[in-house]
Residue frames relative to the residue before (quaternion, step in Angstrom):
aa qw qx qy qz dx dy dz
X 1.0000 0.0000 0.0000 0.0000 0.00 0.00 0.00
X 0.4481 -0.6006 0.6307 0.2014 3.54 -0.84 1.35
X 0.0623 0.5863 -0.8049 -0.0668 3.56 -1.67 0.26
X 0.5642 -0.5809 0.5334 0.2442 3.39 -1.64 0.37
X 0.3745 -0.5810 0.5551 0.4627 4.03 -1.19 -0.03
X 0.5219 0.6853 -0.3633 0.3549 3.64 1.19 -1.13
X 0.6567 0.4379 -0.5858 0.1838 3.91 -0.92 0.51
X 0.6607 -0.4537 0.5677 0.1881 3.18 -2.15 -0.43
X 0.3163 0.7884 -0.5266 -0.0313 3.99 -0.73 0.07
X 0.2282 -0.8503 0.4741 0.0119 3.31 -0.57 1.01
X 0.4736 0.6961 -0.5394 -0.0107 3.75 -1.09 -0.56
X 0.5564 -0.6382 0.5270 -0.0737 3.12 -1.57 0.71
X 0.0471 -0.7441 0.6652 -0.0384 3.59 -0.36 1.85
X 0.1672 -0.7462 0.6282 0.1435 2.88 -1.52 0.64
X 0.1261 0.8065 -0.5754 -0.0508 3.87 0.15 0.47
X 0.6702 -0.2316 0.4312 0.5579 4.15 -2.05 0.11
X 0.9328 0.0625 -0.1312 0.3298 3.30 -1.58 1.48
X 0.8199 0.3571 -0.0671 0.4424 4.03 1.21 -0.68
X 0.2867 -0.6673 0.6819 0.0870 3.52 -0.48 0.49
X 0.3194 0.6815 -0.6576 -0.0330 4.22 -0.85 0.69
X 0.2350 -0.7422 0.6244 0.0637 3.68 -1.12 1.06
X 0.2895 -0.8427 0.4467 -0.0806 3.41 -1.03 0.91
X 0.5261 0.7415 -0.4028 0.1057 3.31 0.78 1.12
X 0.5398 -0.6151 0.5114 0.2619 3.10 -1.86 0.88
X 0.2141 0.7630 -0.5921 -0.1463 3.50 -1.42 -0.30
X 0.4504 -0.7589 0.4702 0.0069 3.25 -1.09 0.94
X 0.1537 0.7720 -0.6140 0.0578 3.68 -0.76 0.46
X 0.7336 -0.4052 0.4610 0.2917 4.01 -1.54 0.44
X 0.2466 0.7200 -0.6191 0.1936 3.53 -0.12 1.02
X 0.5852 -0.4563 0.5461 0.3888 3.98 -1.28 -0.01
X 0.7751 0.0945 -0.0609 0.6217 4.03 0.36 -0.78
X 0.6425 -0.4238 0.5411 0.3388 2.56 -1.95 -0.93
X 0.0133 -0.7603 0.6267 -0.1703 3.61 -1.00 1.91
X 0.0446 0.7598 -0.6353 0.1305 3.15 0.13 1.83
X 0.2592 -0.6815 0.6781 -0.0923 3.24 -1.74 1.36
X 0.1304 0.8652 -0.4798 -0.0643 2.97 -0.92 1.15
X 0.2485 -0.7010 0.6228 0.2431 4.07 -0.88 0.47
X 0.3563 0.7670 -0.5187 0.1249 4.23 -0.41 0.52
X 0.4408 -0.5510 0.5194 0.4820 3.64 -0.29 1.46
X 0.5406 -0.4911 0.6244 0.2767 2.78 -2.15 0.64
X 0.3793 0.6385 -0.5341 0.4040 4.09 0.75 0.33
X 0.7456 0.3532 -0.2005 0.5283 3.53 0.87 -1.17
X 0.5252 0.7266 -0.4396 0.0543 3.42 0.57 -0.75
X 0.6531 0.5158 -0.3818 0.4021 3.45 0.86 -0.37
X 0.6843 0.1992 -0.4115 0.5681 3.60 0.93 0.50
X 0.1644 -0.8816 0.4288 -0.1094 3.46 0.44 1.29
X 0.7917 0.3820 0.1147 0.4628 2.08 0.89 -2.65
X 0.4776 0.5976 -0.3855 0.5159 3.57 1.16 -0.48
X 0.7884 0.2250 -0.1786 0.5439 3.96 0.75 -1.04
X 0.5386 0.4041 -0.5310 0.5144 3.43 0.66 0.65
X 0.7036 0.4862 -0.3147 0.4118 4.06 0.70 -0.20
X 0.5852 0.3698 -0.3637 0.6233 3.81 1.85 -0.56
X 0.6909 0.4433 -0.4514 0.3498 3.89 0.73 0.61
X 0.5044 0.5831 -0.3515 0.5311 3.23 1.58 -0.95
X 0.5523 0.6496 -0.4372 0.2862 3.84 0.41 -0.85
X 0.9010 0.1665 0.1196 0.3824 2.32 0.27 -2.54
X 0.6745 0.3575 -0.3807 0.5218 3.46 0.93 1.14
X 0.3713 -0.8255 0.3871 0.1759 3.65 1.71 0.43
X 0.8300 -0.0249 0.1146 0.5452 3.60 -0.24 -1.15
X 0.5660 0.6049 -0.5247 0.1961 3.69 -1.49 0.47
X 0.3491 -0.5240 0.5775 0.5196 3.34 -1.44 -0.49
X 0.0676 0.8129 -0.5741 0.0715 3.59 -1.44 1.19
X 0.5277 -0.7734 0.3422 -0.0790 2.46 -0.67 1.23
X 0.2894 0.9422 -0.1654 -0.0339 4.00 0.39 0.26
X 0.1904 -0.9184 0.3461 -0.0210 3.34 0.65 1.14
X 0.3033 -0.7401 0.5755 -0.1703 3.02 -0.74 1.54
X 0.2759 0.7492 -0.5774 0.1707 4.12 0.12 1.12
X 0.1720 -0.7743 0.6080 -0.0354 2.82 -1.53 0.99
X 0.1986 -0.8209 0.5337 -0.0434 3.54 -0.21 1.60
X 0.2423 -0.8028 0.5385 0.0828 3.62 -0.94 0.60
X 0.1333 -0.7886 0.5792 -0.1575 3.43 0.28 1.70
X 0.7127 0.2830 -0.4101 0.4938 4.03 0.45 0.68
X 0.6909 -0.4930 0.4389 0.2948 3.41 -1.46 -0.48
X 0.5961 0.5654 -0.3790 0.4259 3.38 1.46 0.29
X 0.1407 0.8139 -0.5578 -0.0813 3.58 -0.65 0.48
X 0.5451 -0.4885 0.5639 0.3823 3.78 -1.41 0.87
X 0.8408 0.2753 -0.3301 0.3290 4.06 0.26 -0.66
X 0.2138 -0.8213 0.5179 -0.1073 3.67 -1.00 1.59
X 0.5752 -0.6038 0.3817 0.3985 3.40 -0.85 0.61
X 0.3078 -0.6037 0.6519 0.3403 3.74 -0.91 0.58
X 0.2463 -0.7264 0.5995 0.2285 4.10 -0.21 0.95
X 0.6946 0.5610 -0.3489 0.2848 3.45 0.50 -1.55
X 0.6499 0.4496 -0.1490 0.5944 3.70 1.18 -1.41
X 0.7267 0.4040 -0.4392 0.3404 3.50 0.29 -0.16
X 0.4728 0.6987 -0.2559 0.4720 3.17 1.57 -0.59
X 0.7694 0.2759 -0.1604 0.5534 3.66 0.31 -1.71
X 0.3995 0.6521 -0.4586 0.4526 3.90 1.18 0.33
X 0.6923 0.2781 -0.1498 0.6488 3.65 0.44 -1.92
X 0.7626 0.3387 -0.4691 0.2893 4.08 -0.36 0.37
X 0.8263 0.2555 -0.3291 0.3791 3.03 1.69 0.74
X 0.0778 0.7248 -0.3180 0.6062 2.49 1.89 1.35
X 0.6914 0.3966 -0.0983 0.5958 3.55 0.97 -1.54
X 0.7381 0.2979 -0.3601 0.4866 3.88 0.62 -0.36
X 0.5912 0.4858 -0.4836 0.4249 3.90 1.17 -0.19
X 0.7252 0.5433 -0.1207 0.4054 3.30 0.95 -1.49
X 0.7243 -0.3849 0.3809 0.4268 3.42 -1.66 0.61
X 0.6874 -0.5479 0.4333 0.1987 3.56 -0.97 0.71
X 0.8174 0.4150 -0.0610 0.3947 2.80 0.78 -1.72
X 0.4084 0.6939 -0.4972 0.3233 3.72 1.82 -0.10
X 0.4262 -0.6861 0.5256 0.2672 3.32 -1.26 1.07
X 0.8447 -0.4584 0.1982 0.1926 3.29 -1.35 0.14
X 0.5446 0.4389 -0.2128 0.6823 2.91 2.10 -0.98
X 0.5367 0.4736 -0.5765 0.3941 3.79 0.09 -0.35
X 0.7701 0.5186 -0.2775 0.2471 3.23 0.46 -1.79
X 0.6084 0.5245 -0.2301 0.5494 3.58 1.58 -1.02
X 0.4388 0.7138 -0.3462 0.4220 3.51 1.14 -0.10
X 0.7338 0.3528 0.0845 0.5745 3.22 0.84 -1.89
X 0.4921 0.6456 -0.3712 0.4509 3.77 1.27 -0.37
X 0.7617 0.3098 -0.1507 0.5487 3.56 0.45 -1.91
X 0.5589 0.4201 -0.5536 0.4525 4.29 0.14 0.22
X 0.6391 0.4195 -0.4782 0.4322 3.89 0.64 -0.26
X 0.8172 -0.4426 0.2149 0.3002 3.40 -1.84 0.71
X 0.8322 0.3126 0.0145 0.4577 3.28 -0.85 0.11
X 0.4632 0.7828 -0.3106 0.2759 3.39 1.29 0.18
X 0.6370 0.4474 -0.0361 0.6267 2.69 1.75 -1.13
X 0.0179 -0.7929 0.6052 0.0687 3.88 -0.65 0.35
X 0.1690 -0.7527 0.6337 0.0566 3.73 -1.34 0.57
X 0.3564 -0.7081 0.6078 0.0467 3.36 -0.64 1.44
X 0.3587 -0.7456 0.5189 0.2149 2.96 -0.89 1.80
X 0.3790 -0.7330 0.5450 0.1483 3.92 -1.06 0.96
X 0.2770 -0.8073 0.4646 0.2361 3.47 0.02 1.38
X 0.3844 -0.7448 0.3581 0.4114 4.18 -0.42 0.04
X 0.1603 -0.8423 0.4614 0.2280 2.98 -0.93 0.23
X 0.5458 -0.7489 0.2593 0.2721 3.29 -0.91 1.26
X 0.5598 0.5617 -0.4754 0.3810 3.31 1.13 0.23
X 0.6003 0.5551 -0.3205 0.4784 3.13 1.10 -0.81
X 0.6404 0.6060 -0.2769 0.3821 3.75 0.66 -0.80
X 0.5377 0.4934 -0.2508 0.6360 3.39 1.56 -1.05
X 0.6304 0.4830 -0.3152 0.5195 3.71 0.12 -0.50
X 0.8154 0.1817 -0.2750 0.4759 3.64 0.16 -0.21
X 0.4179 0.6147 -0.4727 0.4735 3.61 1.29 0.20
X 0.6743 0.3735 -0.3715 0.5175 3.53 1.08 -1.06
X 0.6118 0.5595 -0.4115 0.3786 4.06 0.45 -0.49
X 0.6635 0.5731 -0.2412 0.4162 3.31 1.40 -0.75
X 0.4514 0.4302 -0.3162 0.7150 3.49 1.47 -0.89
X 0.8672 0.4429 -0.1981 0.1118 4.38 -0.24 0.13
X 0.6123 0.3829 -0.3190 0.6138 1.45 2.71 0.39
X 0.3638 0.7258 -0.3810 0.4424 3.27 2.06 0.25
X 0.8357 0.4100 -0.1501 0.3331 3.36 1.22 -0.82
X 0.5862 0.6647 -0.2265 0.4039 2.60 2.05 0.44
X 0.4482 0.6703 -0.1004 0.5829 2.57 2.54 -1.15
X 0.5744 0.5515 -0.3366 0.5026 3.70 1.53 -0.67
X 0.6527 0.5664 -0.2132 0.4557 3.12 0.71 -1.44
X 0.5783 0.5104 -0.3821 0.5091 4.09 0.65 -0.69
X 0.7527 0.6009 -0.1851 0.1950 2.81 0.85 -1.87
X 0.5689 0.5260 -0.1398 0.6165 3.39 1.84 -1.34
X 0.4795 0.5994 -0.3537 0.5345 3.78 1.13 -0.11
X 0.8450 0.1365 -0.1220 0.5025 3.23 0.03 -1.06
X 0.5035 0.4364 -0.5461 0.5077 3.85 0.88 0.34
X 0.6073 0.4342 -0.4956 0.4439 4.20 0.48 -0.72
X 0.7109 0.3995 -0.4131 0.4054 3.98 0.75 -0.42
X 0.5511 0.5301 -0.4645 0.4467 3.89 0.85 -0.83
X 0.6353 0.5676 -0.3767 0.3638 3.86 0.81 -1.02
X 0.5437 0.6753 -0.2730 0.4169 3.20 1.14 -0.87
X 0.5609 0.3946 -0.3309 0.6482 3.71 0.68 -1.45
X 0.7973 0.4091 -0.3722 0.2418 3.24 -0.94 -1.32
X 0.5153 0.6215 -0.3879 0.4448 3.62 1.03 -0.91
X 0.6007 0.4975 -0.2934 0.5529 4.14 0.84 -2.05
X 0.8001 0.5165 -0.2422 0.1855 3.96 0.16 -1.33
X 0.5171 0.6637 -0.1041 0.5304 2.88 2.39 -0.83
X 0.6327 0.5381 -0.2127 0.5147 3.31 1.20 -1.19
X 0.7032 0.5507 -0.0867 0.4414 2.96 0.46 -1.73
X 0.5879 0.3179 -0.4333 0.6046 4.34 1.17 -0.29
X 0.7281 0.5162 -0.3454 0.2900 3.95 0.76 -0.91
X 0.7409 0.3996 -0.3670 0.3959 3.00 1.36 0.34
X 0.2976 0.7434 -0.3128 0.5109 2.71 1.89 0.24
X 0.6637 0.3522 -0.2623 0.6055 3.68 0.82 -1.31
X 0.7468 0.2289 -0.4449 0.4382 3.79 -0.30 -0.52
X 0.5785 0.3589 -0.6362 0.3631 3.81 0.11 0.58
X 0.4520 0.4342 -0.5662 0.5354 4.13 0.82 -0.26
X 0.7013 0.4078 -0.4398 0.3853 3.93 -0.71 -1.04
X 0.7378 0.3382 -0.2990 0.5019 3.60 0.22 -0.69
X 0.7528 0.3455 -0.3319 0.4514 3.77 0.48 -0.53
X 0.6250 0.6272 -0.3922 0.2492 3.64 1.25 0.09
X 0.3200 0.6873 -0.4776 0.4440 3.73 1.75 0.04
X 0.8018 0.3444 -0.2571 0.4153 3.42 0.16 -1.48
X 0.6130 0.5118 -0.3678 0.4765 4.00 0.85 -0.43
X 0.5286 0.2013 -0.4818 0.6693 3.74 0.62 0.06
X 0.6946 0.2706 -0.5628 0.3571 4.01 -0.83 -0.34
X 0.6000 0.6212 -0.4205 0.2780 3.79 0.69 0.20
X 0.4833 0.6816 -0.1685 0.5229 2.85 1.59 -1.63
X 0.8746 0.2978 -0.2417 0.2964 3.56 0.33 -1.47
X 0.5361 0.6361 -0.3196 0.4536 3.28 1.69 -0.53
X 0.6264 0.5364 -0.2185 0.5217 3.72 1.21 -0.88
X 0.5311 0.4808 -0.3700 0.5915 3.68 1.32 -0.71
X 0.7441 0.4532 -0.2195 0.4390 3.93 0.03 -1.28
X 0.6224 0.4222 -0.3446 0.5619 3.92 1.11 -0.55
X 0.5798 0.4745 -0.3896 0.5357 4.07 1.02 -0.50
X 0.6849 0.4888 -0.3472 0.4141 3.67 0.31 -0.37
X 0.5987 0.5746 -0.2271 0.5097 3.36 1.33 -1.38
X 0.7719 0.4346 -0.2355 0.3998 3.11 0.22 -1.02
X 0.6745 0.4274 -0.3485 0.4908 3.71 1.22 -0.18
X 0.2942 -0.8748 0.3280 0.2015 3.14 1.43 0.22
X 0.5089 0.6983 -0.4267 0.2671 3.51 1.01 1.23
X 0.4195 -0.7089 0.3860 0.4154 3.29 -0.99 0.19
X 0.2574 -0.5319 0.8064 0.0230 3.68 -1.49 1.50
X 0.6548 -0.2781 0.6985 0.0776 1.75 -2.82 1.25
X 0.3403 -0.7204 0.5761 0.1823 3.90 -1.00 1.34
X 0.3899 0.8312 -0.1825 0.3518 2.95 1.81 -0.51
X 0.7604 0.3734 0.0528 0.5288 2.99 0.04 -2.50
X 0.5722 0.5084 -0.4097 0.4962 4.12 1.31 -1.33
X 0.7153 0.5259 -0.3726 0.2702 3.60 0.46 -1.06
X 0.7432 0.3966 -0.2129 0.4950 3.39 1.07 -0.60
X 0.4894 0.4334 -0.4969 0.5708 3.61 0.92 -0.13
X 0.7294 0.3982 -0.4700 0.2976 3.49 0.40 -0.60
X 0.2482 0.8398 -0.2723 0.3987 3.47 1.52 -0.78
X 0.9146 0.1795 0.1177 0.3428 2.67 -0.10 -1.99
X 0.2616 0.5294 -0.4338 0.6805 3.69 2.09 1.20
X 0.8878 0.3374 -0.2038 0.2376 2.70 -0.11 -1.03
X 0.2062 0.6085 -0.4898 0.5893 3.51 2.08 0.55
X 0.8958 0.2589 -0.2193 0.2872 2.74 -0.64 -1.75
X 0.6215 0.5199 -0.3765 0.4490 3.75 0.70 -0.06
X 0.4589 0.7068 -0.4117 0.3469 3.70 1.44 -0.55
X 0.0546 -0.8221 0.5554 0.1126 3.68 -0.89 0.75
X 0.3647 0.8137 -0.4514 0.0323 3.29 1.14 -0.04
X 0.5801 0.6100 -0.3994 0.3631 3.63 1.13 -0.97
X 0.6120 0.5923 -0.2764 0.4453 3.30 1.02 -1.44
X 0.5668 0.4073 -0.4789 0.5325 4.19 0.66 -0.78
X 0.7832 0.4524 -0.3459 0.2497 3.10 -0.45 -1.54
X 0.4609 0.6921 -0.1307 0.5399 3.42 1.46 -0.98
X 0.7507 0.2943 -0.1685 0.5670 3.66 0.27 -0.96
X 0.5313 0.6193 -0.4187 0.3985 3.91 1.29 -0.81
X 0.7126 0.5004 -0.2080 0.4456 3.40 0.83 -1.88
X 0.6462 0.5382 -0.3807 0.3845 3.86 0.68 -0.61
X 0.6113 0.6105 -0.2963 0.4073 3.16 1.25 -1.06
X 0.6279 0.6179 -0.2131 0.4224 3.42 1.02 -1.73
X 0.7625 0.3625 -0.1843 0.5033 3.56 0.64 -1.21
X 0.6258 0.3459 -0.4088 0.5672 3.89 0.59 0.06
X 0.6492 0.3071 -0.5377 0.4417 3.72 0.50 0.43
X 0.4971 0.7147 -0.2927 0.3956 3.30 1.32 -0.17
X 0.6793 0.5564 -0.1471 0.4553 2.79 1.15 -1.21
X 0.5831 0.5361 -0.2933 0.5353 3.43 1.34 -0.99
X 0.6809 0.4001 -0.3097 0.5295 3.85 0.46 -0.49
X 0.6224 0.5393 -0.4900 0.2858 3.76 0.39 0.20
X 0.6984 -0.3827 0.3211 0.5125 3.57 -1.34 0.70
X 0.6273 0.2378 -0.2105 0.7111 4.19 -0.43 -1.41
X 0.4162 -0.4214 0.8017 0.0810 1.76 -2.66 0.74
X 0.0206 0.7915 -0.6107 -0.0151 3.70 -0.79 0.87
X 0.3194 -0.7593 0.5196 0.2270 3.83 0.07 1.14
X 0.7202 0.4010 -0.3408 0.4520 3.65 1.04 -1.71
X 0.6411 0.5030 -0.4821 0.3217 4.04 0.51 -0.78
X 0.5918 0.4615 -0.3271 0.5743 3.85 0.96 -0.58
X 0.6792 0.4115 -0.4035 0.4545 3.94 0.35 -0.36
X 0.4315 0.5873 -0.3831 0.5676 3.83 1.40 -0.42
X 0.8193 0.3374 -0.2959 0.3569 3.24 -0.34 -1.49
X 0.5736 0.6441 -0.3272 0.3861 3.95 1.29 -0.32
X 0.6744 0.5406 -0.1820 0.4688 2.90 1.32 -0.85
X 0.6464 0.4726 -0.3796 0.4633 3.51 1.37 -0.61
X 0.6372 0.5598 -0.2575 0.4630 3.59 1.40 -1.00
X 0.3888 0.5499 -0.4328 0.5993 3.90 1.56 0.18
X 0.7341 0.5429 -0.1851 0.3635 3.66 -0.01 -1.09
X 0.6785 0.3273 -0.2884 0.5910 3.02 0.98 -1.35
X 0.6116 0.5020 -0.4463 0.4180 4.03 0.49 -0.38
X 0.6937 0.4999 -0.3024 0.4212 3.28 0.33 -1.17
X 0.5198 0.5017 -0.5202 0.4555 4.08 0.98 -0.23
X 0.6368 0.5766 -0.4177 0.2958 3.40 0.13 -2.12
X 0.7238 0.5702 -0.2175 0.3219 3.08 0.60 -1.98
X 0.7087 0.2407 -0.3689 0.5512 4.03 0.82 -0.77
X 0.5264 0.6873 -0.3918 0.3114 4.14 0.90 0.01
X 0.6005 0.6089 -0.2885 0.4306 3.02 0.96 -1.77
X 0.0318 -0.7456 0.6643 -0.0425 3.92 0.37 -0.90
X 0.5887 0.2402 -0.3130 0.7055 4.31 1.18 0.68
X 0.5886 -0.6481 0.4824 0.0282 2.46 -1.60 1.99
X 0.6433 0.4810 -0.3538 0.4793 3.82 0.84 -0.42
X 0.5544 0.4942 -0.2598 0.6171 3.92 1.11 -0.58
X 0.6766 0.4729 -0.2996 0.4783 3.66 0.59 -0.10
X 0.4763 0.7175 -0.2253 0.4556 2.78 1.02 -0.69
X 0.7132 0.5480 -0.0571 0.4333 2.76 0.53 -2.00
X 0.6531 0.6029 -0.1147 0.4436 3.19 0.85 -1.28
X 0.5495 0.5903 -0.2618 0.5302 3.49 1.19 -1.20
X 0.7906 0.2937 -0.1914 0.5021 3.43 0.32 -1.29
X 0.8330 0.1080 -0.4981 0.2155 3.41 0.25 0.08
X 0.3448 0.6077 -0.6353 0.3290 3.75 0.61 1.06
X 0.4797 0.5444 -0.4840 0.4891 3.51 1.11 -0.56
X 0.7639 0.4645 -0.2512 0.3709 3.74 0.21 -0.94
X 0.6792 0.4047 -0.2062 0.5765 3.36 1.54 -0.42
X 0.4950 0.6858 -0.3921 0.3617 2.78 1.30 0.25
X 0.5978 0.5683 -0.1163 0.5533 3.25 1.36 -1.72
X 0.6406 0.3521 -0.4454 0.5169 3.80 0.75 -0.89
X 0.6516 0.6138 -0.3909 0.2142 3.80 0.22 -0.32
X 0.8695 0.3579 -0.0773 0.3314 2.80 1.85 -0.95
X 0.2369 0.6926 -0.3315 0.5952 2.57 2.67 0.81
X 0.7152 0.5711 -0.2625 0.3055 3.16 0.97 -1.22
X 0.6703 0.4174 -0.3959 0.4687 3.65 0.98 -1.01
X 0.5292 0.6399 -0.4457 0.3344 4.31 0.96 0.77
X 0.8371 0.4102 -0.2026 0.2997 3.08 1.68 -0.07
X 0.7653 -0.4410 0.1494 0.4444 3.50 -1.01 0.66
């Protein structure tokens, strides 16, 4: 089962006095690009929740957000009294005498240090509690994630079809492209109007018609196909083992295409790099 890098996971603690929300997000990177945002209260288990995300979401750009809302009447951030004071009594010796008190306290608390924040030691109960919000939003972010991989499967399934029928028109149109090849070989001789060894003509012809042969390359291009729908039915999702197998099914196209040397088989060809084209770029979305 494919899964996408592409989703969203959220969830929401409520505890006495706080509000904490948890979200993940996800996007299509090559590795693993973990971001974090985590008051510096939590920070010392940082790394502990940057490893239960790295784990269980392996590869992307992610994204992880850690808020903390204050839903009571306690706060960690207090008046520095001592500085706000020696602030308004020189404030009062720069300023007009006559500034009341609130003006002066006005202009007192915008100067540095005015304001203080009590560091909030953690508690481990509380920490456990958002480990479990974290595992609720990891599993939600899965869920998206298996969402949009059950739809990428989809394309890739239409894109897969769509080259195999692509290849059994070449297999069927390839009888008549060698009887082209050879009729165009025999009109080039004719037309120089010399006399050949039926011999030597037979083996030069022979020996086109090797080098124009595509069969390895069908059969070849059959099996590539087969195993990337395979591939889509296997337990893991592997984005790079399915971006491999694209690359071998490029190759095999890109031969036919300089072999074929007939303009209707080109064709052919045209449309399905277009079509491999689209699987390539579905492809760099998955896990």
């Amino acid at each position: 089962m494919i899964k996408s890098m592409t989703g969203f996971g959220k969830s929401v603690l409520q505890l006495p006095g706080k509000k904490i929300t948890i979200e993940i997000k996800s996007l299509n990177s090559k590795n693993l690009d973990l971001n974090a945002r985590i008051p510096s209260t939590y920070r010392e288990k940082e790394l502990a929740m940057r490893n239960m995300v790295a784990k269980e979401l392996v590869r992307g750009k992610i994204d992880v957000g850690l808020y903390v809302e204050s839903t009571g009447e306690n706060t960690n951030t207090v008046i520095n009294e001592t500085v706000v004071s020696a602030y308004m009594k020189q404030l009062s010796d720069v300023l007009d005498t006559n500034a009341s008190p609130t003006e002066l306290l006005k202009m007192a608390v915008r100067l540095p240090d005015a304001l203080k924040t009590e560091r909030e030691e953690l508690d481990e109960n509380e920490y456990q509690s958002i480990v479990k919000n974290l595992e609720e939003a990891l599993k939600e972010i899965n869920i998206y994630r298996a969402d949009e991989g059950a739809s990428l499967k989809t394309e890739f399934e239409l894109r897969i079809s769509n080259l195999q029928d692509l290849l059994k028109q070449v297999i069927e149109m390839d009888v008549d492209r060698l009887d082209d090849v050879k009729v165009r070989l025999e009109k080039a001789v004719a037309d120089v109007k010399a006399q050949v060894d039926e011999n030597r003509f037979e083996q030069e012809l022979v020996y086109y018609l090797e080098k124009y042969d595509i069969t390895e390359e069908k059969v070849r291009l059959k099996n590539h196909l087969d195993y990337f729908t395979e591939a889509l039915d296997s337990a893991d999702s592997n984005g790079k083992k399915l971006g491999f197998i694209g690359q071998e099914i490029g190759r095999e196209i890109n031969t036919i295409g300089s072999k074929s040397n007939y303009a209707p088989m080109q064709q052919l060809v045209v449309q399905m790099k277009d079509e491999l084209e689209k699987i390539k770029e579905q492809v760099l979305n998955v896990l």
